[in-house]
SEGUKOL-955692 format. One line per 10 residues: their letters; for each residue z negated, y, x negated of N, C-alpha, C, O, CB. Coordinates in nm, 2 decimals. Glycine has a CB too. Layout:
# SEGUKOL-955692
a = Z,Y,X,Z,Y,X,Z,Y,X,Z,Y,X,Z,Y,X | ...
END
This chain:
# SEGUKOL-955692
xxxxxxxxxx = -2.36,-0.41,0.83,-2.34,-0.26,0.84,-2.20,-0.24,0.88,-2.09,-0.28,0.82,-2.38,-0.19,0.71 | -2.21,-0.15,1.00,-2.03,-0.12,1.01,-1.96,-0.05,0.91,-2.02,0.04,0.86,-1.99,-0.03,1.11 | -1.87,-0.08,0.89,-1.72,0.06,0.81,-1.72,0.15,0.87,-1.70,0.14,0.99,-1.55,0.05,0.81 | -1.75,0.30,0.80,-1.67,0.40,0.88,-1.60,0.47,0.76,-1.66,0.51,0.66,-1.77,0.51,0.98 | -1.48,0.49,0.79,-1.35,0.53,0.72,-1.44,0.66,0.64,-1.46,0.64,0.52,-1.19,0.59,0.85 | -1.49,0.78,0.71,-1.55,0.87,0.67,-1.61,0.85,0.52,-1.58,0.90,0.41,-1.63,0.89,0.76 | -1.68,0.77,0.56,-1.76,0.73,0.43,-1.69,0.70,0.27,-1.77,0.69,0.17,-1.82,0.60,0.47 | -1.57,0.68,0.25,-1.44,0.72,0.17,-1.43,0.84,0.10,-1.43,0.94,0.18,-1.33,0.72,0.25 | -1.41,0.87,-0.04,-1.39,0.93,-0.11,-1.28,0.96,-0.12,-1.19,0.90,-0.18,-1.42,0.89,-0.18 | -1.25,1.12,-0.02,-1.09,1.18,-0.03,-1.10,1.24,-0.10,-1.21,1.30,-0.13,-1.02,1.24,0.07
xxxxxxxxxx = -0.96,1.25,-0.17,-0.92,1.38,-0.27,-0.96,1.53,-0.15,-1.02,1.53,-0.05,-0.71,1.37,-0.31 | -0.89,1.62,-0.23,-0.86,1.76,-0.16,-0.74,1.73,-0.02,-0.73,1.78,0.10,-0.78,1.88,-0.29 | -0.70,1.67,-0.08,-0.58,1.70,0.04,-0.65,1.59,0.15,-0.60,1.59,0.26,-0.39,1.65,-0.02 | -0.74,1.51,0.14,-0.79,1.40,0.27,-0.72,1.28,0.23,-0.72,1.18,0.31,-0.73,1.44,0.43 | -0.67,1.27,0.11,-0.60,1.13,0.08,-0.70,1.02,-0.01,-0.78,1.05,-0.10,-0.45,1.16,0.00 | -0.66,0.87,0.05,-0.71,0.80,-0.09,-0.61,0.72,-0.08,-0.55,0.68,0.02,-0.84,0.72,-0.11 | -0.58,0.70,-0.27,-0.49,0.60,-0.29,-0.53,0.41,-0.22,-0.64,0.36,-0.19,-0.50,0.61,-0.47 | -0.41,0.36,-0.20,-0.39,0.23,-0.15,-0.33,0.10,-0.23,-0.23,0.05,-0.18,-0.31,0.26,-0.03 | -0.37,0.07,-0.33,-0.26,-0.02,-0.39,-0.25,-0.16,-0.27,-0.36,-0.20,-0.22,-0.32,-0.07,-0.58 | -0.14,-0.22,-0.24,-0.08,-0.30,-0.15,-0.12,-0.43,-0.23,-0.12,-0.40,-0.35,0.08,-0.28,-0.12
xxxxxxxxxx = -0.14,-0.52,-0.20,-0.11,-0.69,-0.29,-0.10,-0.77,-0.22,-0.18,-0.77,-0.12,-0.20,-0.77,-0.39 | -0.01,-0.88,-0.25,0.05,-1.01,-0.21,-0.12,-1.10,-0.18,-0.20,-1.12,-0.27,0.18,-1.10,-0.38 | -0.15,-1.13,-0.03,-0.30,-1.15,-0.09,-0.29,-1.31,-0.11,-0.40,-1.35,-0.13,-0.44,-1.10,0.02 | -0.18,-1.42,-0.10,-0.15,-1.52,-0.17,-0.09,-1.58,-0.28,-0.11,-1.70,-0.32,-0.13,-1.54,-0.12 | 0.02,-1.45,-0.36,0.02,-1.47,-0.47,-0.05,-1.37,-0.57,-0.01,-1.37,-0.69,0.13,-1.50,-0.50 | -0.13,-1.30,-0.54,-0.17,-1.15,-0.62,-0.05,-1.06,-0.71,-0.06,-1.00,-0.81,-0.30,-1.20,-0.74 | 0.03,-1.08,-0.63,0.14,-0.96,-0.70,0.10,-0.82,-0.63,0.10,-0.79,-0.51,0.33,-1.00,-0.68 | 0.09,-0.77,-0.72,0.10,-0.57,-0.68,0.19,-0.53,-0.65,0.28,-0.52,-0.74,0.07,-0.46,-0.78 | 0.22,-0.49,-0.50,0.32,-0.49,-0.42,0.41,-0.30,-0.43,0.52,-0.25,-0.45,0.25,-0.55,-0.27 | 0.25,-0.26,-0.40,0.30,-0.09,-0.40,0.15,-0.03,-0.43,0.04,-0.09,-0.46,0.38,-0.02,-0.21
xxxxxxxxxx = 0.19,0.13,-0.40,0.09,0.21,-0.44,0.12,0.33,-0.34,0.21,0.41,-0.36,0.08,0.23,-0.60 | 0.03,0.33,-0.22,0.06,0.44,-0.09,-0.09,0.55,-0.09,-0.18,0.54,-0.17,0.06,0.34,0.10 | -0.06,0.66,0.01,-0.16,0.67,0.00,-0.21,0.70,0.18,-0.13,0.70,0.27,-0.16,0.77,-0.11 | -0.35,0.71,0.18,-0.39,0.76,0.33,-0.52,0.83,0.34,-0.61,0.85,0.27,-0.40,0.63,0.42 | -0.50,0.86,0.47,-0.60,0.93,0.51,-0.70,0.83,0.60,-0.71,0.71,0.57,-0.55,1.06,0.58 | -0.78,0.93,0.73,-0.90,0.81,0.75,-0.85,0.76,0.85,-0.85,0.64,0.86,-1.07,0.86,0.78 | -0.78,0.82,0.94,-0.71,0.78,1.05,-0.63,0.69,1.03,-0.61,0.59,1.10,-0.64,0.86,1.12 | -0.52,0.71,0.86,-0.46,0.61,0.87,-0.54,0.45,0.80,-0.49,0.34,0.78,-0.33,0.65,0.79 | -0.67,0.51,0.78,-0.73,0.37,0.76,-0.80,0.28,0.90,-0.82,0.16,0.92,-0.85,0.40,0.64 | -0.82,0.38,0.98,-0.89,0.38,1.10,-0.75,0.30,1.16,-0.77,0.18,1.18,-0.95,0.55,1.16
xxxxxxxxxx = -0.66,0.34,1.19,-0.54,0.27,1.20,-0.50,0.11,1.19,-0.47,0.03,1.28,-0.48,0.32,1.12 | -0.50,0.12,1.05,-0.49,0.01,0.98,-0.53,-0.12,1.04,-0.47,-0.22,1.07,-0.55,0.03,0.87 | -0.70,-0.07,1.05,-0.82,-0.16,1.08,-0.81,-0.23,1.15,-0.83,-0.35,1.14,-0.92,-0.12,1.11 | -0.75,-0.12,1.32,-0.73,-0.13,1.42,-0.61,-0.21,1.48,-0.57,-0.29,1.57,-0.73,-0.03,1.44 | -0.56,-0.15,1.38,-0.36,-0.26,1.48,-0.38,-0.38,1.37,-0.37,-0.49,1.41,-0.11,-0.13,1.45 | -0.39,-0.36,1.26,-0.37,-0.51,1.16,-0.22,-0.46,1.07,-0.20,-0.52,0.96,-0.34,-0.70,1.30 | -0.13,-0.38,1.11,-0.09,-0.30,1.04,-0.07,-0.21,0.96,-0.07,-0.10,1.01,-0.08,-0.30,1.06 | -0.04,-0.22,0.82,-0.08,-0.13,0.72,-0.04,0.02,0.78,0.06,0.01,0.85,-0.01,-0.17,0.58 | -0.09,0.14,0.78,-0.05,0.21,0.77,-0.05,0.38,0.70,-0.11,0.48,0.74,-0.06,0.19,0.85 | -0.01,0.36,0.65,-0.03,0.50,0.54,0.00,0.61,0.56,0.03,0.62,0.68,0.04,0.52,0.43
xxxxxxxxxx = 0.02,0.75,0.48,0.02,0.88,0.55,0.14,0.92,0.43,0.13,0.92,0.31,-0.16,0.99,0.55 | 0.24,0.95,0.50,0.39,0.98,0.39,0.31,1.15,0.35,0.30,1.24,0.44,0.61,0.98,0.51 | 0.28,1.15,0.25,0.30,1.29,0.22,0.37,1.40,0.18,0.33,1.51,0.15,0.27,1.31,0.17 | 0.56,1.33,0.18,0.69,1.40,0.18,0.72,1.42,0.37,0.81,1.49,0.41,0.82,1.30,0.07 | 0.64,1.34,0.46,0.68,1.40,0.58,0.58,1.49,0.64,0.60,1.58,0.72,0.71,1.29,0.67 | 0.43,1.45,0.56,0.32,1.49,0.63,0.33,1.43,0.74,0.30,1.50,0.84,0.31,1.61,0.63 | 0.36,1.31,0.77,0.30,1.19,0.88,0.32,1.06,0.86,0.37,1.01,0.76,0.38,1.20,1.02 | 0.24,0.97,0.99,0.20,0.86,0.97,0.32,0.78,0.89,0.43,0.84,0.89,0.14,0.80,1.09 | 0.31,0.69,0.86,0.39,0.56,0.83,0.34,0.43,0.81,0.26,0.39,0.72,0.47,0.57,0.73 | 0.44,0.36,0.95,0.37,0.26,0.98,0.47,0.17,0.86,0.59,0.19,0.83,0.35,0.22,1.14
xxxxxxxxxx = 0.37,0.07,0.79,0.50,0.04,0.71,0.58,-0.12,0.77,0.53,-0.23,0.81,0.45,0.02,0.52 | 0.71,-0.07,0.76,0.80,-0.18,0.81,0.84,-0.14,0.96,0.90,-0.21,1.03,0.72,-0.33,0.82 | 0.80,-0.01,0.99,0.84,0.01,1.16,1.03,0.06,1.17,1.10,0.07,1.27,0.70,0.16,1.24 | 1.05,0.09,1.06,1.18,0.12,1.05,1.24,0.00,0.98,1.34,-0.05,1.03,1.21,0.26,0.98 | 1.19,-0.05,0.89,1.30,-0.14,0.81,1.29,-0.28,0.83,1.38,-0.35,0.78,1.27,-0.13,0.66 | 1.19,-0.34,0.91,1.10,-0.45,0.96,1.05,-0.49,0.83,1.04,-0.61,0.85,1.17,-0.58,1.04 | 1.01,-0.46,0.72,0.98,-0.50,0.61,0.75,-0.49,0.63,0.67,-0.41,0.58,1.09,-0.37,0.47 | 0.73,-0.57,0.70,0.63,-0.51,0.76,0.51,-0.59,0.70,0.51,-0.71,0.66,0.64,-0.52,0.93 | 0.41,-0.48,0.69,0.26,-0.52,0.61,0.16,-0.59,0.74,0.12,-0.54,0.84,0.17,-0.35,0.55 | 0.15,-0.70,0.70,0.02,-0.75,0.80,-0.16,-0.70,0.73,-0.17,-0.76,0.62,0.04,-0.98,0.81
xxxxxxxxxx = -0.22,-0.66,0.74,-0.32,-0.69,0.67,-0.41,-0.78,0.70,-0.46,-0.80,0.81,-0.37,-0.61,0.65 | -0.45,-0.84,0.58,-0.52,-0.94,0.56,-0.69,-0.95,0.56,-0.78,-1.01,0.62,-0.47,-0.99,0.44 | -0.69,-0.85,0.47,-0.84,-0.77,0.41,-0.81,-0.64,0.34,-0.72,-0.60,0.26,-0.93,-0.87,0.28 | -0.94,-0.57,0.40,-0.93,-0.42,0.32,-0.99,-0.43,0.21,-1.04,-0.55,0.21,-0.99,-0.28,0.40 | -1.03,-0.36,0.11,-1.12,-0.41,-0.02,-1.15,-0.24,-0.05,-1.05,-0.17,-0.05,-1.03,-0.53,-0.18 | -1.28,-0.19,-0.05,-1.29,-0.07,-0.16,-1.35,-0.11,-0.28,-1.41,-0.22,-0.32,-1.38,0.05,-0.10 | -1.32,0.06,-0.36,-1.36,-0.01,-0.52,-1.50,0.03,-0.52,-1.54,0.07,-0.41,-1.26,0.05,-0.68 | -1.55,0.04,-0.59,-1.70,0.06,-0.67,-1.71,0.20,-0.64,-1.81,0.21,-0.58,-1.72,0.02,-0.85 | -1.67,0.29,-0.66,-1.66,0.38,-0.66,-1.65,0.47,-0.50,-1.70,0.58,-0.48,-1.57,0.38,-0.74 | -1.56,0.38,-0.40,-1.51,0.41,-0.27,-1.37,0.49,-0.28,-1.31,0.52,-0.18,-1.61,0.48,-0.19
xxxxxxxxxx = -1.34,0.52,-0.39,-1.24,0.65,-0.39,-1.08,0.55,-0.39,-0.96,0.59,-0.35,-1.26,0.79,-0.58 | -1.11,0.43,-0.44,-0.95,0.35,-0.39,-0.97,0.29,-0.32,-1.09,0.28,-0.28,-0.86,0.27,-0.47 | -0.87,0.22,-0.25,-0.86,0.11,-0.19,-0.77,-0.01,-0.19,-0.65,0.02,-0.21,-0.86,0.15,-0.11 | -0.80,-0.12,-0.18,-0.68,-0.25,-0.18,-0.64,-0.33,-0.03,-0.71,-0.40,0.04,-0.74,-0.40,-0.29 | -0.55,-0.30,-0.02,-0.48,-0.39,0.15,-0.46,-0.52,0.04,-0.43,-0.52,-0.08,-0.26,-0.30,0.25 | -0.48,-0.63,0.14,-0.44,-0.76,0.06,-0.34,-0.78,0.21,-0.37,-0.76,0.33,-0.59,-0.91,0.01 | -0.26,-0.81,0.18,-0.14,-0.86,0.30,-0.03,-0.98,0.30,0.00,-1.06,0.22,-0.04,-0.75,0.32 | 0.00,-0.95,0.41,0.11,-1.03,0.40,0.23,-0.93,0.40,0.24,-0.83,0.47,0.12,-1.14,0.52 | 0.34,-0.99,0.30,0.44,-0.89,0.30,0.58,-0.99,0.38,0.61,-1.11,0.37,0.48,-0.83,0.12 | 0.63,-0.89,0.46,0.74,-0.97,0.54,0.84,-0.88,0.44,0.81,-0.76,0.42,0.76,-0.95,0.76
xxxxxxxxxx = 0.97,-0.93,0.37,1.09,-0.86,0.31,1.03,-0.80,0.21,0.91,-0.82,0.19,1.17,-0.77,0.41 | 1.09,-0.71,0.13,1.05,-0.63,0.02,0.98,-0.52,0.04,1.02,-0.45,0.13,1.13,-0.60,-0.05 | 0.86,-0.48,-0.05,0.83,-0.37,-0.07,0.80,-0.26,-0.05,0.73,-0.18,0.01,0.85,-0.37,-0.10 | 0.94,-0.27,-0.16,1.00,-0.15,-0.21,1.09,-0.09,-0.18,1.18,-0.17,-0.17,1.03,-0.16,-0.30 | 1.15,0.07,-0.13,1.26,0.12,-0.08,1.40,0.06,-0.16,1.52,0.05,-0.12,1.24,0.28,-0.09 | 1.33,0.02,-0.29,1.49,0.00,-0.34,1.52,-0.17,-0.32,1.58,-0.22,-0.42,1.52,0.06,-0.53 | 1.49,-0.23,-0.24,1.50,-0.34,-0.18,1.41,-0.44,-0.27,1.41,-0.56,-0.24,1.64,-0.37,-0.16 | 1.36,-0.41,-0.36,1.28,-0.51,-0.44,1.15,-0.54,-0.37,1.11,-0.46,-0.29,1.27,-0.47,-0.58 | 1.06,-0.67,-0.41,0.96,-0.72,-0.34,0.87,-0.63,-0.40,0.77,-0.60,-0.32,0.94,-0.87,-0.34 | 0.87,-0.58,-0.52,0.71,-0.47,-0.59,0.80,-0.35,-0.64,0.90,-0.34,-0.71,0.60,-0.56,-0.77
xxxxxxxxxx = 0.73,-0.26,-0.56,0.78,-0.13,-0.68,0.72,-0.12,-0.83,0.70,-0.01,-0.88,0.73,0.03,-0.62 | 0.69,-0.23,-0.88,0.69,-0.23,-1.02,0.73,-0.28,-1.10,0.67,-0.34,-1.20,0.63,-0.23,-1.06 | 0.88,-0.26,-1.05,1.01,-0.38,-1.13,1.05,-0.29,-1.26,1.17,-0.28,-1.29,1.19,-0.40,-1.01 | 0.94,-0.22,-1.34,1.03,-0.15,-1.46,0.91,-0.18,-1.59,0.81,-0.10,-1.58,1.07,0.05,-1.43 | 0.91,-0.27,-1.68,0.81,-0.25,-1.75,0.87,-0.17,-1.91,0.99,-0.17,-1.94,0.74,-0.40,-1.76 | 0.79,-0.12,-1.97,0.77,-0.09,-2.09,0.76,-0.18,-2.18,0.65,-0.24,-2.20,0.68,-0.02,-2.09 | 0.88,-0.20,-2.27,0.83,-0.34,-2.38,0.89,-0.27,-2.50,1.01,-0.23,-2.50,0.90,-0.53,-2.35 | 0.80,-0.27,-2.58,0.85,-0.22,-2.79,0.92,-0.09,-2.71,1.02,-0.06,-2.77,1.02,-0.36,-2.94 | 0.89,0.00,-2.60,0.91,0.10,-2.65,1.02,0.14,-2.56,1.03,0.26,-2.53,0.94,0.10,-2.79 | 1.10,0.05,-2.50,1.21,0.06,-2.38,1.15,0.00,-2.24,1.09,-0.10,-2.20,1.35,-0.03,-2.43
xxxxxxxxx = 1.21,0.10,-2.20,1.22,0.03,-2.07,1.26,-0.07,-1.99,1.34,-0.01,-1.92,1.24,0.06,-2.02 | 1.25,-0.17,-1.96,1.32,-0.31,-1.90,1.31,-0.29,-1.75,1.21,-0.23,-1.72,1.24,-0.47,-1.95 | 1.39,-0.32,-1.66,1.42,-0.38,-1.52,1.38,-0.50,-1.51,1.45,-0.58,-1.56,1.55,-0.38,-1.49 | 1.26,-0.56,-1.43,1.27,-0.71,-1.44,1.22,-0.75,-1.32,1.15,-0.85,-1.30,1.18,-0.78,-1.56 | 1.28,-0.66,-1.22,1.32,-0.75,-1.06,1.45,-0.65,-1.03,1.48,-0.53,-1.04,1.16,-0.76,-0.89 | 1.50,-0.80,-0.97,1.66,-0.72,-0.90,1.64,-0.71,-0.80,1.53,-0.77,-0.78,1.80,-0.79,-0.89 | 1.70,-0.62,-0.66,1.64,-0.62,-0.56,1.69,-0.77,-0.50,1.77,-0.84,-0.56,1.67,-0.49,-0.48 | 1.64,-0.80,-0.38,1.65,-0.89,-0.30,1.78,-0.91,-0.23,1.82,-0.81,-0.17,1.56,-0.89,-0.23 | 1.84,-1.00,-0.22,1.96,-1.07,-0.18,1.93,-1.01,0.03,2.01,-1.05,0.12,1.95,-1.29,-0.24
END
């Protein structure tokens, strides 16, 4: 049966969440979001591409920073309303130079930092 993006469970605004992962070491890389075009996109070039919703446009990721998403496999959930990019990540992430934007955990109650950004 083919994919059609359509068939996806958008919010109101036309978005579904994207969580990113390392698809060779399973680290959770990020959390974007997109629309169908930018999945239709995706599919299409092999580049992740998401929908910035502070510009209200595309973003291809890595086209400014070279920090660039290959995708590997798309994955929807059970539901259809998320989605998982398994990729390859070239450079970090994360805007603040780290490889996952989820370098902050919660432990007894504080917050910890437990990635530095990348050299």
């Amino acid at each position: 049966m083919a994919f059609d993006p359509s068939s996806l469970k958008y919010d109101a605004a036309g978005l579904i969440p994207c969580i990113a992962q390392d698809h060779a070491t399973g680290e959770v890389l990020m959390l974007a979001w997109m629309n169908a075009d930018a999945v239709a996109r995706t599919l299409e070039t092999g580049r992740v591409t998401y929908w910035s919703r502070s510009r209200a446009a595309f973003w291809i990721k890595g086209e400014t920073s070279g920090h660039v998403q290959r995708l590997v496999e798309l994955r929807l959930d059970c539901d259809r309303d998320c989605l998982l990019a398994l990729v390859n990540q070239t450079g970090p992430a994360c805007h603040t130079n780290r490889r996952s934007c989820f370098y902050t955990a919660v432990r007894e109650g504080d917050e910890v930092v437990i990635s530095q950004p990348m050299a």
